[in-house]
N, C-alpha and C positions, 0 to 999 in steps of 0.2 A: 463573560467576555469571550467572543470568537477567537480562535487563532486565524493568523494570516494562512497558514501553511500546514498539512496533516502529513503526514508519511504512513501509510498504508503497506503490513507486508503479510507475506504468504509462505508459511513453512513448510520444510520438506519433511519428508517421514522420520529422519534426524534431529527434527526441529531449527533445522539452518534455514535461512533467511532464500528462499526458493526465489520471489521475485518481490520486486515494491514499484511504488509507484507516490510522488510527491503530488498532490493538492491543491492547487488552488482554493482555500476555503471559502474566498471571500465571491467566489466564482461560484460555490455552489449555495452560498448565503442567498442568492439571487433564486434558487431552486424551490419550487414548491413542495417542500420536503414530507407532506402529510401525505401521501400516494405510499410512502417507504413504514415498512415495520423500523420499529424501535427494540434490537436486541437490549437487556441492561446490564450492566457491570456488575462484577460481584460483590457491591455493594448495595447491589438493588435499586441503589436512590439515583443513577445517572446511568446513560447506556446511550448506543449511537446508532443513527439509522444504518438500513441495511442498502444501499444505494449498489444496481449490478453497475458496474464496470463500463458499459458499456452504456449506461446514463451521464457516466463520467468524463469521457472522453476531450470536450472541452476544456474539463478544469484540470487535466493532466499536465503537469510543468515539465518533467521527468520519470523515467521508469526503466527497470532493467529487469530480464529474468536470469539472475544472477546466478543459477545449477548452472547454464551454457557458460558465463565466466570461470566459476567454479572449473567446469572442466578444462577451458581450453590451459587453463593457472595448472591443472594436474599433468594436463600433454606435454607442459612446456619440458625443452633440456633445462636439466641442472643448469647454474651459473658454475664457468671453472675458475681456479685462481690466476 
């Protein structure tokens, strides 16, 4: 079974969540997905294509690069009592 929905992310050197980006799956179900390598999971037996980003763009619902939130959340003033 397809999921409707994928969420895609991208770690920083910390391994904090750098940026993401939500899926339209059902948008790329429409995709002629045999063009893309097939990385596999460390289970060997399922793994998911390598599609750039920028084949995606369409089926992009949302996305953030969430280090620039990160930071502006470290600039911010303390809250006072």
């Amino acid at each position: 079974m397809l999921a409707d929905y994928m969420i895609y992310c991208w770690l920083d050197a910390d391994g904090e969540i750098e940026e993401w980006v939500l899926v339209d799956m059902l948008a790329v179900a429409g995709m002629d997905l045999s063009q893309y390598v097939t990385i596999a999971n460390r289970d060997k037996r399922n793994g998911f294509k390598a599609i750039p980003i920028a084949n995606l763009k369409s089926s992009i619902l949302a996305g953030e690069k969430t280090s620039d939130y990160r930071r502006s959340c470290n600039n911010a003033a303390p809250e006072g009592d």
